[in-house]
ROFI-745188 format. One line per 4 residues: number of its first residue (from 1); their letters; for each residue x, z, y of N, C-alpha, C. Coordinates in steps of 0.001 Angstrom, whole numbers, plus 524288, in hexadecimal, padded with zeros to 5 digits. Atoms other than C-alpha are relative to their C-alpha. Example, Ala and Ser with C-alpha at 12.3 -4.5 7.8 and 13.67 -1.06 7.14 Angstrom:
2
1	as	8037A,80000,7FB5A,8300C,81E78,7EE6C,80384,80000,804B0  7FCCC,7FFC4,7FB5A,83566,81BE4,7FBDC,7FCFE,802DA,80442
***
This chain:
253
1	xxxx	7FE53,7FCDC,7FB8A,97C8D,53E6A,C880F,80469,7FD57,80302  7F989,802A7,7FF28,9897B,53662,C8A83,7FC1D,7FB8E,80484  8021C,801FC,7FDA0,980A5,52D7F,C9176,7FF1C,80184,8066E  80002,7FC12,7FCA3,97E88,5389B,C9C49,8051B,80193,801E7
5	xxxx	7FB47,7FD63,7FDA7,98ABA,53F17,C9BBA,803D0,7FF3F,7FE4D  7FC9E,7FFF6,80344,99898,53EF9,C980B,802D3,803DC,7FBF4  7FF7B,7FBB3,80315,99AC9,546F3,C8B83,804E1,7FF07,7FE00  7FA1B,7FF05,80347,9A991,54C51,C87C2,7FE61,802DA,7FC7F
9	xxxx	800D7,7FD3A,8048D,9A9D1,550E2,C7B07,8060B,8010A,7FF82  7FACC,7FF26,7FF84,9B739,55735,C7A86,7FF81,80352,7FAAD  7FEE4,7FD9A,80472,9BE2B,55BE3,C6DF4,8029B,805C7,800BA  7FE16,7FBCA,800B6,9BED0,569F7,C6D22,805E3,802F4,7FD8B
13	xxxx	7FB08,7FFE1,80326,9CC5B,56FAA,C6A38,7FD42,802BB,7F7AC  80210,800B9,80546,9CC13,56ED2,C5A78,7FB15,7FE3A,7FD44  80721,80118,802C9,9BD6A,568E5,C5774,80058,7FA48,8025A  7FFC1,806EA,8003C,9C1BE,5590C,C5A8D,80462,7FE61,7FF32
17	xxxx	7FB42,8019D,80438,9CBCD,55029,C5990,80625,800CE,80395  7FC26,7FE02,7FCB1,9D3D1,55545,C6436,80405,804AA,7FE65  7FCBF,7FD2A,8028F,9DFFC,55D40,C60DB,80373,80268,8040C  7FBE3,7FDDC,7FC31,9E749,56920,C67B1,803EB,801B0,7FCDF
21	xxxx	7FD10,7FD24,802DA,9F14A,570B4,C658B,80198,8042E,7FC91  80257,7FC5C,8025A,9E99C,57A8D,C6057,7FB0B,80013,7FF6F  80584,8015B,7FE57,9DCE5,57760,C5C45,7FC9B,803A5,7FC34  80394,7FA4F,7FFD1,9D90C,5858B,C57D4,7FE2A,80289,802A6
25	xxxx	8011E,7FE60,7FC37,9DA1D,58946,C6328,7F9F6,7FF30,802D6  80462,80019,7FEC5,9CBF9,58BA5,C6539,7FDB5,8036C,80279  80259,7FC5F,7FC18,9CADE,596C9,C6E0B,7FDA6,7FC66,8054C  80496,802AC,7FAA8,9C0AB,59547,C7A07,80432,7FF34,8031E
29	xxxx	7FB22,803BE,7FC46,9CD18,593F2,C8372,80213,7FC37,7FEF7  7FD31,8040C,7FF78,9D40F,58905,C7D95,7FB6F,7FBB5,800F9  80544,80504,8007E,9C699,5824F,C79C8,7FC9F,7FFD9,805DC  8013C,7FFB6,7F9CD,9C462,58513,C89AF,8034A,7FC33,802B2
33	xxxx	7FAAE,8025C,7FD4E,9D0F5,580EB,C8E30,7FF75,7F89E,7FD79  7FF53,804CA,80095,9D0AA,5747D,C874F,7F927,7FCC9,8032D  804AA,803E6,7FC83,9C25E,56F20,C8B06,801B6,80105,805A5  7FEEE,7FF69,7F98A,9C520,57347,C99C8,805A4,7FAA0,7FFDA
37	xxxx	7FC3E,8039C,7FF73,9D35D,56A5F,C9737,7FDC1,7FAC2,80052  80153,8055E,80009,9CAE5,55EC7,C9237,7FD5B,7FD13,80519  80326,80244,7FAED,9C115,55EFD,C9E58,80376,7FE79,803B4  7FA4B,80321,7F9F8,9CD66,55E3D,CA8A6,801C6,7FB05,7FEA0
41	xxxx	7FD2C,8061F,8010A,9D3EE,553BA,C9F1F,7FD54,7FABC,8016C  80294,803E2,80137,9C8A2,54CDE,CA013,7FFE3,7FDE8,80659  8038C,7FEDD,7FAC6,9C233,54F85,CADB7,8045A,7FFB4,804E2  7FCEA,7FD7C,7FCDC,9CD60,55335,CB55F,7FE70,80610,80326
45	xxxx	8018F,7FC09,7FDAF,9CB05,55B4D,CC03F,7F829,7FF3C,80449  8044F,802CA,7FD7E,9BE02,5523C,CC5BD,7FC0E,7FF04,7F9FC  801A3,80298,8054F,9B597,55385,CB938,7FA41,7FF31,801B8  8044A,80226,7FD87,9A7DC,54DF9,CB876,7FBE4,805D7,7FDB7
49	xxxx	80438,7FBB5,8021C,99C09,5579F,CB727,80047,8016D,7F889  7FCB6,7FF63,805B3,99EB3,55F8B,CA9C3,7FBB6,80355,7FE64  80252,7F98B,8034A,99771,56723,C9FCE,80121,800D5,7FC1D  7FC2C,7FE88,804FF,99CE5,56CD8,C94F2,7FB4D,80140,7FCB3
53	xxxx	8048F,7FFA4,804E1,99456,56B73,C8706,802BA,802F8,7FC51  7FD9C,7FDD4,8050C,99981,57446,C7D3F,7FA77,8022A,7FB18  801FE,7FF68,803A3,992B7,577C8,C701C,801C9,80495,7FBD9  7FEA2,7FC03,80435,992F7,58459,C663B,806B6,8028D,803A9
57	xxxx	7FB83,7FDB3,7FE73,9A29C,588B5,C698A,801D9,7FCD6,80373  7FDFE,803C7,7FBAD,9A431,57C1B,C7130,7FCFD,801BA,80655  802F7,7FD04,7FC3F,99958,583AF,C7A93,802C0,80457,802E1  7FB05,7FCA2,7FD74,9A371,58EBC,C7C33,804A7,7FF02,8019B
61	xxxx	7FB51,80216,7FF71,9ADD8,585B4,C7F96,7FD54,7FF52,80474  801DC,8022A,7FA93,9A551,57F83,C8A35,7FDF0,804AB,803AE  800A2,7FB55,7FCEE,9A107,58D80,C906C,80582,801E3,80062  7FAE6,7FC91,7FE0D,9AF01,592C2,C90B9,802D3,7FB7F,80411
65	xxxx	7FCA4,8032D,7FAB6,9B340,584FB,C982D,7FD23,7FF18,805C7  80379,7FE9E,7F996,9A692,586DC,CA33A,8039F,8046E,801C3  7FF7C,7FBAD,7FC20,9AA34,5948B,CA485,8057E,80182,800F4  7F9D9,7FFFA,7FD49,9B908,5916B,CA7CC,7FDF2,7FE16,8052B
69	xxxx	800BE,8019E,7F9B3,9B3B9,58B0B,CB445,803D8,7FB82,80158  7FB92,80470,7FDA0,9BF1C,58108,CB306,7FE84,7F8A3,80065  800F2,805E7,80066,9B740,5742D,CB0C9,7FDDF,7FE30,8056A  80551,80285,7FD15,9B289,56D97,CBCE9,7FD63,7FD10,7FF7C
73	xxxx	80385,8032B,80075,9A71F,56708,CBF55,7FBA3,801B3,7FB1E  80216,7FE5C,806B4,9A114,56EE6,CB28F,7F96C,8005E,80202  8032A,800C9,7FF9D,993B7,56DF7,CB485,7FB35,8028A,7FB2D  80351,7FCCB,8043E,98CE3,573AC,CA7FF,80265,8024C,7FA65
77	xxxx	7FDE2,7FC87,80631,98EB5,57A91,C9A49,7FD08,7FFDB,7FDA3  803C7,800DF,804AB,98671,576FC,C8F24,801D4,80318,7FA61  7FF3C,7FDCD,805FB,98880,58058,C823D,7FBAE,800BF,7FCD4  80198,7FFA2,80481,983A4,57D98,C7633,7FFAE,80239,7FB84
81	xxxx	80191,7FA6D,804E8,97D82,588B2,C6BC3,8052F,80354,7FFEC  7FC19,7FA9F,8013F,988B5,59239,C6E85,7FE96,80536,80405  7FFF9,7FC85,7FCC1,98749,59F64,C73D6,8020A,8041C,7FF46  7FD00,7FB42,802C5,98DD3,5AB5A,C72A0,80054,803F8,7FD06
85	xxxx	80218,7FADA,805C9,98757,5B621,C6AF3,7FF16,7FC71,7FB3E  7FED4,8030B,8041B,98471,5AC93,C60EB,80506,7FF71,7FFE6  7FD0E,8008E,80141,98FBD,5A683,C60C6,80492,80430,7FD3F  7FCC3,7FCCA,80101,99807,5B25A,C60B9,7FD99,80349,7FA6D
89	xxxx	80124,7FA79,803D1,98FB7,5BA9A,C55AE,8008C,7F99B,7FAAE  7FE1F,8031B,805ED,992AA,5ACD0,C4BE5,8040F,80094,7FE3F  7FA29,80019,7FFE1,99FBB,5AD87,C4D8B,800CA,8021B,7FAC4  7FF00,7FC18,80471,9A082,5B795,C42CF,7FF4B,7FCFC,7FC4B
93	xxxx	80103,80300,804A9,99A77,5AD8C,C38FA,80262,7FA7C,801E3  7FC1D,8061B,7FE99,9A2E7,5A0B0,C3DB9,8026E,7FEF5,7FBC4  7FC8D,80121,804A4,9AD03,5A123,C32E5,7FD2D,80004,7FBEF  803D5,800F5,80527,9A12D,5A2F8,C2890,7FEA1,7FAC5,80145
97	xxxx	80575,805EC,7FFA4,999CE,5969A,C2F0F,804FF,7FB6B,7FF29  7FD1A,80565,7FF48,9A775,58ED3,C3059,8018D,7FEB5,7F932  7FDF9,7FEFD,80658,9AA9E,5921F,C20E3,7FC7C,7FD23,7FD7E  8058F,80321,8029F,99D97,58CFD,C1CFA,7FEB9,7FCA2,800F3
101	xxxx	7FFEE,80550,7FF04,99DF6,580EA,C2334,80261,7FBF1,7FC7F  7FC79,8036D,80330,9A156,5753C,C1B41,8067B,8002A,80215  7F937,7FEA1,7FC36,9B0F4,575A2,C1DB1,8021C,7F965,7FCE1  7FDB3,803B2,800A7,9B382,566DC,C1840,7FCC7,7FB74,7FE62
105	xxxx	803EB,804AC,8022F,9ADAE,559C7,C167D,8013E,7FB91,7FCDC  7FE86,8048F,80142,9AF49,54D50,C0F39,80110,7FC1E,802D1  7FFA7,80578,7FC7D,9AE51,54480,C198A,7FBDF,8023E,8048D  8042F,7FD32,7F9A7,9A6C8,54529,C287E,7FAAB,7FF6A,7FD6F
109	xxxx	8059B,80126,800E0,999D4,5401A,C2247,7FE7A,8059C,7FC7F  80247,7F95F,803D8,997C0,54D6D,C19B8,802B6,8058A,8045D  800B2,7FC4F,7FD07,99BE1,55482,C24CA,7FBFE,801BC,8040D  805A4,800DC,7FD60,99086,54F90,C2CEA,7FD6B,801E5,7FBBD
113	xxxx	80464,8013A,803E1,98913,55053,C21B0,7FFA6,80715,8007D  801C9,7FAAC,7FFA5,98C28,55F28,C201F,7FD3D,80444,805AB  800BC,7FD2B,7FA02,98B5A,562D5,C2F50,7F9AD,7FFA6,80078  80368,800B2,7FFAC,97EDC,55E9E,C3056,7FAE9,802A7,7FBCC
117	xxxx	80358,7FDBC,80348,97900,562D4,C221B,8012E,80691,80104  7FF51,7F9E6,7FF84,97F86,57171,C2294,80403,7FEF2,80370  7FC17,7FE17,7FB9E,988C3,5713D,C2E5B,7FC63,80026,80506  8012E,7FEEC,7FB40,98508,57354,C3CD7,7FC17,7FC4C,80141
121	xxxx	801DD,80551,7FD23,97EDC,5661D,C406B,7FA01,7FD89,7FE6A  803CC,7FF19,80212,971AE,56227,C3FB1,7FFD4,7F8C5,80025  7FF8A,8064C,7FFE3,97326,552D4,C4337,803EC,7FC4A,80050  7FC9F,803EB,803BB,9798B,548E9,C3B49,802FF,7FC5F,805E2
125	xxxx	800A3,802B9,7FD2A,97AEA,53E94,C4588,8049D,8038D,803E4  7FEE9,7FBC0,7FC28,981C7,54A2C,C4FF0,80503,800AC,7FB12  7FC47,7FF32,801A6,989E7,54E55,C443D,804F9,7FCCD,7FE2A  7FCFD,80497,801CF,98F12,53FFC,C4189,802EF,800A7,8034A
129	xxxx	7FBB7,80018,7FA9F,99631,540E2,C4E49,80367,804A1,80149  7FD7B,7FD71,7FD5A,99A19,54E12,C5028,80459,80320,7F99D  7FE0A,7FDB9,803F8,99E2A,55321,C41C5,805C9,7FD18,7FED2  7FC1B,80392,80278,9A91F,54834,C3F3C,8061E,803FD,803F8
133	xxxx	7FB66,7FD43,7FB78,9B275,54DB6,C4B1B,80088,805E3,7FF2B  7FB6A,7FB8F,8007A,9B34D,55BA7,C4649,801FF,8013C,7F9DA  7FAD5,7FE8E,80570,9B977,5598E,C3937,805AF,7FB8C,80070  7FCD5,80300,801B9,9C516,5537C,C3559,80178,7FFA4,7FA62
137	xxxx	7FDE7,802B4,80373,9CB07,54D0E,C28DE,804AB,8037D,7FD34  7FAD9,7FC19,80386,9D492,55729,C1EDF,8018F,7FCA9,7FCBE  7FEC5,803E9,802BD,9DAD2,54DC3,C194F,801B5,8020F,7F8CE  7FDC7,7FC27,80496,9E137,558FB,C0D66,7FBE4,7FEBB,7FDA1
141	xxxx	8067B,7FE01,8010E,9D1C3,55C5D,C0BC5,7FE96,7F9AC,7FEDA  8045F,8063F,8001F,9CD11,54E25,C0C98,7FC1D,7FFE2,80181  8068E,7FE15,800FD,9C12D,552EC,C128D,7FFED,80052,80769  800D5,7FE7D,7F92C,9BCCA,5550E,C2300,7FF27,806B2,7FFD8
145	xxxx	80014,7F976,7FDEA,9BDED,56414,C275F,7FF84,7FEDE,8063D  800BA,7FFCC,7F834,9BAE1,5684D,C361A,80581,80040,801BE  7FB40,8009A,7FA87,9C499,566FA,C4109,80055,804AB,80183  8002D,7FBAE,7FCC8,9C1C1,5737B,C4729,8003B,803CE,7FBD4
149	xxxx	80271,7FB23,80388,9C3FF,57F53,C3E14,7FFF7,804EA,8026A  801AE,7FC5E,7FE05,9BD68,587D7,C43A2,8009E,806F1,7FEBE  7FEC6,7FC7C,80131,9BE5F,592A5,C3ACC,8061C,8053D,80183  7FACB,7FDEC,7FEB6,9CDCC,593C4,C3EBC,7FF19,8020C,805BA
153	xxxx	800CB,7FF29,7FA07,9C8A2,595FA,C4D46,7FCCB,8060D,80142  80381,7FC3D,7FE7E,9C0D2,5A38F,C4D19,80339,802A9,8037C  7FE3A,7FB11,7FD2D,9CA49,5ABFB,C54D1,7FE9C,7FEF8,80648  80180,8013C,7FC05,9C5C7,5A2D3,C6036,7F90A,7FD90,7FF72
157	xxxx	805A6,80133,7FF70,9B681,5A30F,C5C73,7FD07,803CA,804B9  80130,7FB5A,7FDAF,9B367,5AFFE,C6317,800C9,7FD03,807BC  7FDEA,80202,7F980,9B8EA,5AA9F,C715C,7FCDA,7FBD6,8022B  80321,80362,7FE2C,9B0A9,59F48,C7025,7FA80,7FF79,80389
161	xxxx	8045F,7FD45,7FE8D,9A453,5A66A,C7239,7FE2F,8051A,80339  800DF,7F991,7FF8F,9A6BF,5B4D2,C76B9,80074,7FD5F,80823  7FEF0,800AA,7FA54,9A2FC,5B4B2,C8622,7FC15,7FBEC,8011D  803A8,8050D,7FE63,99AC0,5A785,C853C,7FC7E,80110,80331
165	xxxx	80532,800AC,7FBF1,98DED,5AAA3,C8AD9,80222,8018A,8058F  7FE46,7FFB2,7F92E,99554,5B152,C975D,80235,7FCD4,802C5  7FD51,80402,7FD57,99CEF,5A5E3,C98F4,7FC1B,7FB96,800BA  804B1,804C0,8002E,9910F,59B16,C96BB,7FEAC,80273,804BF
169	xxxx	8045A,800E6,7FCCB,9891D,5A2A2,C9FFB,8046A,7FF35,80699  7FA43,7FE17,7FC37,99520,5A523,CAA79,80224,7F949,8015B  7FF88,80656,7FDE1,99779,5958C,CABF3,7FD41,7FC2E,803AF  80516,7FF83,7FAE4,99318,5915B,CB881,80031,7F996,7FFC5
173	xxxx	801F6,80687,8027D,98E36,58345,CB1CC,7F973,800E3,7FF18  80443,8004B,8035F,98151,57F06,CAE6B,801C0,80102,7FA1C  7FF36,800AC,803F2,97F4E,5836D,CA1D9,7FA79,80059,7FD59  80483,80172,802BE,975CB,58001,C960D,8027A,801E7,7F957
177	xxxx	7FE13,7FDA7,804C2,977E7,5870A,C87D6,7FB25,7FD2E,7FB5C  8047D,80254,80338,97060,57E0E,C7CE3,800D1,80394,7F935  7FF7A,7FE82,80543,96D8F,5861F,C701E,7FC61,7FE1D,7FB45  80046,8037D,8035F,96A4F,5813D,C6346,7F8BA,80358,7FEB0
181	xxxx	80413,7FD3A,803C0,95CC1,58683,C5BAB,7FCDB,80462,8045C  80378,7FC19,7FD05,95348,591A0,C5F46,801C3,804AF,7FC9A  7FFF6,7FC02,8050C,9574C,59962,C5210,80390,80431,80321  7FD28,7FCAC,7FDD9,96241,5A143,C597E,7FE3C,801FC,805E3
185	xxxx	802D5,7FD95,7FD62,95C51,5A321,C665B,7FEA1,805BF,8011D  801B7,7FB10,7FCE2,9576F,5B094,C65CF,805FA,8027F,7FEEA  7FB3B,7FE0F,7FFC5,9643F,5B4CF,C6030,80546,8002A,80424  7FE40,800FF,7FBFA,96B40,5ADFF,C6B35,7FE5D,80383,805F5
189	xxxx	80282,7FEF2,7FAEF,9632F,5B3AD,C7619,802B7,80719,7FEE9  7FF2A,7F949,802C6,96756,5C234,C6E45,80560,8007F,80204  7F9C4,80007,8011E,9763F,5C095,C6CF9,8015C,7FD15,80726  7FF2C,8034E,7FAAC,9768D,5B77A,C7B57,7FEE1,802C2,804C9
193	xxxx	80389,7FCFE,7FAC8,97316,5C174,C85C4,80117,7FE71,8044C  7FF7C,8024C,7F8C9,97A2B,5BAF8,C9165,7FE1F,7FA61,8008E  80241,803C3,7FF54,975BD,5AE22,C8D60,7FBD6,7FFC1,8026D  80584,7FED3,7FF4F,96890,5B1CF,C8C6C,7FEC6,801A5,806B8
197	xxxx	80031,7FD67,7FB9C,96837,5B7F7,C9877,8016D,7FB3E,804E9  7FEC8,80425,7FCFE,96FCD,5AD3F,C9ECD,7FC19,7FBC8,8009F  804CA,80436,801A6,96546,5A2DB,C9929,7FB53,800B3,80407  80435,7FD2C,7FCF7,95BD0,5AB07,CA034,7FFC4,80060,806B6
201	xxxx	7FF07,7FFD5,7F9A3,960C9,5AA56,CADA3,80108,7FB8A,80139  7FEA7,8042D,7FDD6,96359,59C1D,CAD2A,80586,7FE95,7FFE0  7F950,8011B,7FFF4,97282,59B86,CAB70,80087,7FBD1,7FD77  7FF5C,805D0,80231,970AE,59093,CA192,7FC19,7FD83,7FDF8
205	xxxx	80467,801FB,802D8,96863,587F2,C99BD,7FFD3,8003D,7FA69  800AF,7FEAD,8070B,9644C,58BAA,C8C41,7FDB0,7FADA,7FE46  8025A,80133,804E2,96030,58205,C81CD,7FEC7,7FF3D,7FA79  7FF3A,7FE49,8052A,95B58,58314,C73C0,7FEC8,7F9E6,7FEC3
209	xxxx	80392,803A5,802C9,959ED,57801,C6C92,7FF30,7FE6C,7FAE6  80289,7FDBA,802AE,95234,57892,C613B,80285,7FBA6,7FB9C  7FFE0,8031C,8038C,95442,57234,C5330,8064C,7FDD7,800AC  7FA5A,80235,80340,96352,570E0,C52D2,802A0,8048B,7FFC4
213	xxxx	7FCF1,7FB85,7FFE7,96E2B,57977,C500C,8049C,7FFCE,801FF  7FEBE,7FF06,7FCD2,97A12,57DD8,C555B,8018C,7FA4A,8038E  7FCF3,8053C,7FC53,98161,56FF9,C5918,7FA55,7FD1D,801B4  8053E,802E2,7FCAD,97582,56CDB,C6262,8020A,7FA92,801CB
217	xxxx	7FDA2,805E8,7FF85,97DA3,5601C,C67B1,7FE56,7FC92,7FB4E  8014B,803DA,80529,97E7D,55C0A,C5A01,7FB54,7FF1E,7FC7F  805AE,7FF15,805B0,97009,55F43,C5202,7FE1A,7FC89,804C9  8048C,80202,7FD2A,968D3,559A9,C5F3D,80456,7FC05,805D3
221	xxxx	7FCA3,80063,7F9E2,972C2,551E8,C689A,7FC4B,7FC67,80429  80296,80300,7FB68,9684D,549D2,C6FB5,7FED4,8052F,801D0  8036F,7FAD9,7FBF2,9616A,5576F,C7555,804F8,80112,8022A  7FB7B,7FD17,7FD31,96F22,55CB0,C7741,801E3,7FCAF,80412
225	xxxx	7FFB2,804EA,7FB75,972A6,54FEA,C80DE,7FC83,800E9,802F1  80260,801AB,7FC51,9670D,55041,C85AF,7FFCE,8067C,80418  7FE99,7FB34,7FDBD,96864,560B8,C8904,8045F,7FF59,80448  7F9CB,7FFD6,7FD4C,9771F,55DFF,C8EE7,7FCD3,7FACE,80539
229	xxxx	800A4,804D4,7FB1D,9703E,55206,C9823,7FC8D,801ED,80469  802DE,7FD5E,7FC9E,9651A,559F5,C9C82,802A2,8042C,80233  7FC7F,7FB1B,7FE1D,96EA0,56596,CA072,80317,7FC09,803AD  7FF46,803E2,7FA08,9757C,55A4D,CA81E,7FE61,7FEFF,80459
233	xxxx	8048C,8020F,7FAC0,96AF8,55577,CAFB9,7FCC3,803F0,80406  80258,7FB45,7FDBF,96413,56292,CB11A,80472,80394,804FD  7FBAF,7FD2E,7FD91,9716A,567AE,CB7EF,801D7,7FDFD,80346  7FED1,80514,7FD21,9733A,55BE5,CBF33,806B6,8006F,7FF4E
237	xxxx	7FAFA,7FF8E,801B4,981D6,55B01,CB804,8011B,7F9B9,80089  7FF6D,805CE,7FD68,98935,54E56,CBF11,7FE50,7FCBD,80192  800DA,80449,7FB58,98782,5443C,CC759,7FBBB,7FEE5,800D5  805CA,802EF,8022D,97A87,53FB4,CC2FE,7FB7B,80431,7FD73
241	xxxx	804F3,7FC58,8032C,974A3,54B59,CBD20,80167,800F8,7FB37  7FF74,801AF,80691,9776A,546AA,CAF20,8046A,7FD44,7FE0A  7FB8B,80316,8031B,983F2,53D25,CAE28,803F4,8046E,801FF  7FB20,7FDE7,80009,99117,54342,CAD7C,8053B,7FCE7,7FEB5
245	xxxx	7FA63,802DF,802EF,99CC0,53B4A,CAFB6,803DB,800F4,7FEF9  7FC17,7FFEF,8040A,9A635,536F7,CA83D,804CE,7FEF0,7FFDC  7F8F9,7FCDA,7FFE0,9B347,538FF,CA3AB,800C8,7FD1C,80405  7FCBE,8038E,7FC61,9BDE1,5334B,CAC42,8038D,7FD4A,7FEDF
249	xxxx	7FD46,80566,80135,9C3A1,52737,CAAC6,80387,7FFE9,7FBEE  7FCDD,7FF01,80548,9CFCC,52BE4,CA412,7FEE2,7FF40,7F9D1  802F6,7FE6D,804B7,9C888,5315A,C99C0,7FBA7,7FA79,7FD7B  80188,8042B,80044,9C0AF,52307,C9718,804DB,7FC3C,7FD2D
253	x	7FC8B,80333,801A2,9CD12,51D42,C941E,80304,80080,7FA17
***
């Protein structure tokens, strides 16, 4: 995809190797406030055609920074398998699913090893790259634990999600919502009534795609590239249809 376009991958406050002054601070405003800071730092006030990719809670980060209206040049909104009635009726079981997760490893290679056999991830290859960056090293322990503990963060889970679909559909961007499987589906269409409805009138673009689970980027990332290129071209997003340039100079150095 990098070939096409220019992809920022920016470190979420607490989930890379970037460090604030508070990096609990995981309510949807700060985790707003800061991506909106990075695009100006980056962009200034002349930025180049933009679309914001978010994923699972990174999806509700990127709908709350469309529907501020403060980015220019924003051009689309891509969210990945999150939506709000789901999301919101798991919530309740989060602290069971985060408890039951392996909580320590020997080393990165048995952390891949587990992500992939019983954790989230369905391809090895995808997990070599993305699993290493959210643990770090306990030196007491001798062992890798996650970066992000999530568990300490629930009083700002609820905020993440509550409101979503009115704000997704309410963003006056192209938008395209890619969800994982077919298995949830009818349940979605049950619990989703403005989606649904929205879907139906054309407000965005639905797709399912079949045989992976939730981290669709990661179980299938050629389809997912090639989804995010065709939503480019189809939208005619910058100069060309399809390229999107890149950073500015500064930022090169």
């Amino acid at each position: 995809m990098k070939d096409k376009a220019r992809v920022v991958a920016m470190d979420l406050r607490g989930h890379g190797k970037s460090t604030t002054n508070d990096d609990l601070d995981l309510s949807i405003e700060t985790l707003t406030n800061d991506v909106i800071a990075v695009i100006r730092t980056m962009y200034g006030d002349l930025p180049p055609a933009i679309i914001l990719v978010g994923h699972s809670m990174g999806g509700s980060v990127a709908i709350h920074v469309a529907a501020r209206k403060e980015i220019r040049n924003l051009h689309g909104l891509v969210v990945v398998d999150v939506v709000e009635g789901t999301a919101m009726a798991s919530l309740v079981h989060m602290q069971k699913i985060l408890a039951n997760r392996a909580q320590h490893f020997p080393s990165i290679e048995k952390a891949i090893e587990w992500s992939v056999k019983g954790g989230p991830l369905r391809n090895i290859e995808s997990a070599r790259v993305s699993i290493p960056s959210t643990l770090k090293y306990d030196e007491s322990r001798e062992c890798y634990t996650y970066r992000t503990p999530l568990e300490q963060t629930e009083k700002y889970w609820k905020g993440w999600y509550e409101g979503l679909s009115d704000k997704f559909l309410s963003c006056p961007v192209q938008k395209i919502l890619l969800l994982a499987g077919t298995d949830r589906l009818d349940s979605w269409f049950t619990i989703c009534r403005a989606l649904t409805i929205g879907q139906m009138q054309g407000k965005f673009q639905m797709v399912v795609i079949r045989h992976t689970g939730h981290a669709i980027q990661e179980d299938v990332p050629e389809e997912f590239a090639s989804h995010i290129l065709k939503f480019i071209s189809r939208n005619k997003i910058g100069p060309n249809g399809v390229e999107i340039p890149g950073l500015i100079k500064k930022w090169q150095q």
